[in-house]
C-alpha positions as CSV (number, residue, x, y, z in Angstrom):
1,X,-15.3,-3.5,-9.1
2,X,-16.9,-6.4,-10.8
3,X,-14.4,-8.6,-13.2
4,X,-15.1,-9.8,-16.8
5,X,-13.5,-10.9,-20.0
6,X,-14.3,-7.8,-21.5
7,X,-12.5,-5.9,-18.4
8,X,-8.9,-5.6,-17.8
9,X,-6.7,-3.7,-15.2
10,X,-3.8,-3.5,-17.8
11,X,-2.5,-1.2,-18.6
12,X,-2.6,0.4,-15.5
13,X,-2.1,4.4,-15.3
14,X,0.7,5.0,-12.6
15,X,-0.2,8.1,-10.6
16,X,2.9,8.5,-9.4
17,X,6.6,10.7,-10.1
18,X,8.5,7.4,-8.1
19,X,11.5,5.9,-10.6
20,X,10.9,3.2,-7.8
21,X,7.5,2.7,-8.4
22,X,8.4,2.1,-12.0
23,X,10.7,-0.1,-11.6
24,X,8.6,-3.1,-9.3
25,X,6.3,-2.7,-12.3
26,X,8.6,-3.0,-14.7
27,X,10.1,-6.0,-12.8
28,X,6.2,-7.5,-12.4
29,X,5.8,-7.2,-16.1
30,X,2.9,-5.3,-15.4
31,X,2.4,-3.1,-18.5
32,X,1.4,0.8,-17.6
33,X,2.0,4.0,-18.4
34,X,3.3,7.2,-16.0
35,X,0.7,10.2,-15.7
36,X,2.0,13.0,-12.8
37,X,-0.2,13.7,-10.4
38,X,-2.4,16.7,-10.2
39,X,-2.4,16.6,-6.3
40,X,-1.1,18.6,-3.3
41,X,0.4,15.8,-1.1
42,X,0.6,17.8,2.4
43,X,0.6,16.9,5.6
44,X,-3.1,16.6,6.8
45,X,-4.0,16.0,10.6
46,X,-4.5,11.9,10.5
47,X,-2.9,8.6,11.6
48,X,-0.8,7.2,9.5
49,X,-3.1,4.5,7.7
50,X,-5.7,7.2,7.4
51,X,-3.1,9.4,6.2
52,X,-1.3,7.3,3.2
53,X,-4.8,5.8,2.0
54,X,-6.3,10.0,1.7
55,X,-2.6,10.3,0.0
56,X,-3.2,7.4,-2.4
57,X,-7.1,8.0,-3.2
58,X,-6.3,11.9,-3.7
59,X,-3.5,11.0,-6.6
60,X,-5.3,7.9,-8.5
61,X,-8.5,10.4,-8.4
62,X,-6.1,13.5,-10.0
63,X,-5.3,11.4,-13.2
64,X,-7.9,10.6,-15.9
65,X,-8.0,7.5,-18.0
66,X,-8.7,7.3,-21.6
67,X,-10.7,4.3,-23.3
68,X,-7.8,2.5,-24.3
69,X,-6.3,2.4,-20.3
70,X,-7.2,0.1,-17.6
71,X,-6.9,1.0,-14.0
72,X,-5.2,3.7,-12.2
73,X,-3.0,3.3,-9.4
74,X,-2.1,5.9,-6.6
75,X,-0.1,4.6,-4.0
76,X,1.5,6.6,-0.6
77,X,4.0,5.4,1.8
78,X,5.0,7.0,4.9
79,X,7.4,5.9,7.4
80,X,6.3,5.5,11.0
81,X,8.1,5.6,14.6
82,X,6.2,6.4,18.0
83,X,2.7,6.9,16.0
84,X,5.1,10.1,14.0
85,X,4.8,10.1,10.3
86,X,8.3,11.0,9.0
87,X,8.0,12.5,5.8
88,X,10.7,13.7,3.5
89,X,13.8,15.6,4.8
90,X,13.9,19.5,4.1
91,X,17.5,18.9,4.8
92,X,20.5,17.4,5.9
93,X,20.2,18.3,9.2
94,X,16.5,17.5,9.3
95,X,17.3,14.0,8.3
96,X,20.0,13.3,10.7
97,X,17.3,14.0,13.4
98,X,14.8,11.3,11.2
99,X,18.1,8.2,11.4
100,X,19.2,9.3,15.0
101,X,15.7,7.9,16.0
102,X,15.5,5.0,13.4
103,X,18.7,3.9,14.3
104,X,18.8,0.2,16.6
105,X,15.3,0.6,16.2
106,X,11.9,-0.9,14.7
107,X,9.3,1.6,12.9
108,X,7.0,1.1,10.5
109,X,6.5,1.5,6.8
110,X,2.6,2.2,5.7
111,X,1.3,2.3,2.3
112,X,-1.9,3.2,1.0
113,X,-3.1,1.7,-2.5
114,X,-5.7,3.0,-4.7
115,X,-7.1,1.2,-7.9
116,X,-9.8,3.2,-9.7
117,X,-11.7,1.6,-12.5
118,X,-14.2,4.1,-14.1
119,X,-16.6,4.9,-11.4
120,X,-15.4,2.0,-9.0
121,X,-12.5,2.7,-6.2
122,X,-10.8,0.5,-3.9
123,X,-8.3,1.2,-1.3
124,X,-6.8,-0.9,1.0
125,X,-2.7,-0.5,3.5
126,X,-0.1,-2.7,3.7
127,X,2.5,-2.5,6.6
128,X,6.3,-3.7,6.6
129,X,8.4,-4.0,10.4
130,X,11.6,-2.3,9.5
131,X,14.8,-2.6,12.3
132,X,17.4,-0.7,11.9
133,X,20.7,-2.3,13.4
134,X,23.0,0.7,16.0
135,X,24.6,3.1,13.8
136,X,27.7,5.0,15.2
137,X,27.7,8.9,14.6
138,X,30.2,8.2,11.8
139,X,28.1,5.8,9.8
140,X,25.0,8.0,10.0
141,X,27.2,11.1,8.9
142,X,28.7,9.2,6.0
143,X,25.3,8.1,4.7
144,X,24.0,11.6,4.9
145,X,26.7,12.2,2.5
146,X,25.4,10.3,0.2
147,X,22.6,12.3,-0.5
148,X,20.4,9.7,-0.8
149,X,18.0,10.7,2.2
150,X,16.9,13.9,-0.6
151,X,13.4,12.8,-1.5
152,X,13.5,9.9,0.8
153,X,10.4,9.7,3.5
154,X,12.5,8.7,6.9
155,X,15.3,10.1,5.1
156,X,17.0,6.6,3.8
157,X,16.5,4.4,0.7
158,X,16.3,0.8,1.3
159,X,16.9,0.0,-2.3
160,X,20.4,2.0,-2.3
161,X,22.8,2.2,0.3
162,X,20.4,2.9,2.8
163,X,20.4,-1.0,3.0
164,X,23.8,-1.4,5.1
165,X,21.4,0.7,7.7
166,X,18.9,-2.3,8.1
167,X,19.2,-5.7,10.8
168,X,15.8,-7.3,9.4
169,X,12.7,-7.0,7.4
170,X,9.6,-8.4,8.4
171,X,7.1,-8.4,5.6
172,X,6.7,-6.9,2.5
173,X,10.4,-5.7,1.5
174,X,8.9,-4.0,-2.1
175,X,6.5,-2.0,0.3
176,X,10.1,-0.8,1.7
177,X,10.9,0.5,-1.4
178,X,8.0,2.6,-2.6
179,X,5.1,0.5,-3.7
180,X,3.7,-2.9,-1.8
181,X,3.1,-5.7,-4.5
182,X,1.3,-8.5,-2.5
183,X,-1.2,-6.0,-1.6
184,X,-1.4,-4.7,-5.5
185,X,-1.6,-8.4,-6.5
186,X,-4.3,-9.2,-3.9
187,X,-6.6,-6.3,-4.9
188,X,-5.9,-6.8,-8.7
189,X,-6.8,-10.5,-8.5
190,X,-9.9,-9.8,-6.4
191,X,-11.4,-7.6,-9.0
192,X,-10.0,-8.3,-12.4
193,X,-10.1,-11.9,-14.2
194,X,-6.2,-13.2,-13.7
195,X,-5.8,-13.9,-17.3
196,X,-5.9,-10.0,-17.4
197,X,-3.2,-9.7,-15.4
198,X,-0.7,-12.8,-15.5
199,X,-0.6,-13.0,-19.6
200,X,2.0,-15.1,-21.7
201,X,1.7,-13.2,-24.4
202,X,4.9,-10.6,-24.6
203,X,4.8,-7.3,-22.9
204,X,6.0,-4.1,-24.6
């Protein structure tokens, strides 16, 4: 993408269903508007980077901008132990078996990131170390109780409860959470002018 006074990224057109997602922009002060995404998100025989960067390009490319929007933003994350993608639960039980081998473990969470502009697309992946500390039977089977692992790729929320499950972060904790901002900053700064994107003036 090439930058210029009379380009902006803002607003930006989330591709995305995530209330997470909306929230780290809302928190960035990033102004953008939600548009679903008209893209069948299943599983597709590729490593995980490969895999979450197809996800991401696939949604930002199911969602058209008008005049009056800036870029579009599909993003992916998939969580990652042993070179498996763990995806989202189908159940209870099905997430039990996704914490029994987090649990006093590392894995990795990957996220692709797609900002489309017109006819120009970049992608890049971001990658957060996630540990979980030992979690005794109990503990595991009172979190699945919760509920919270519904929807949830590994089958826990780092931004809910799912955080008493964690020893240590290393990285990009947002990225944890659904959408990884130092990556999203990186890419915005290196292809729109920053007074497009960090603005004084007040945000609706």
């Amino acid at each position: 993408m090439e930058g210029g006074s009379e380009i902006s990224a803002l607003p930006l057109v989330l591709a995305s269903r995530s209330p997470q997602r909306r929230a780290i922009l809302t928190q960035l002060a990033l102004p953008y508007r939600v548009v679903e995404p008209g893209y069948d998100e299943r599983a597709l025989p590729l490593a995980a980077i490969e895999l979450v960067q197809t996800h991401a390009r696939g949604k930002a490319r199911s969602v058209d901008r008008t005049p009056d929007d800036g870029a579009v933003l599909g993003v992916d994350t998939a969580v990652v132990i042993d070179d498996d993608v763990l995806g989202k639960p189908v159940d209870s039980g099905h997430a039990r078996e996704m914490l029994d081998r987090l649990e006093g473990r590392e894995h990795l969470v990957v996220s692709g990131l797609t900002l489309r502009h017109c006819d120009d697309e970049i992608t890049g992946h971001a990658s957060t170390v996630v540990r979980f500390r030992p979690l005794a039977a109990a503990e595991l089977e009172a979190y699945l109780q919760l509920g919270e692992w519904e929807g949830r790729a590994g089958g826990y929320a780092i931004q809910g409860m799912g955080a008493a499950l964690v020893e240590s972060v290393t990285g990009d904790y947002a990225n944890v959470v659904g959408l990884p901002v130092a990556l999203l900053v990186r890419l915005l700064l290196q292809n729109f002018p920053a007074d497009t994107i960090f603005s004084p003036a007040p945000r609706p």
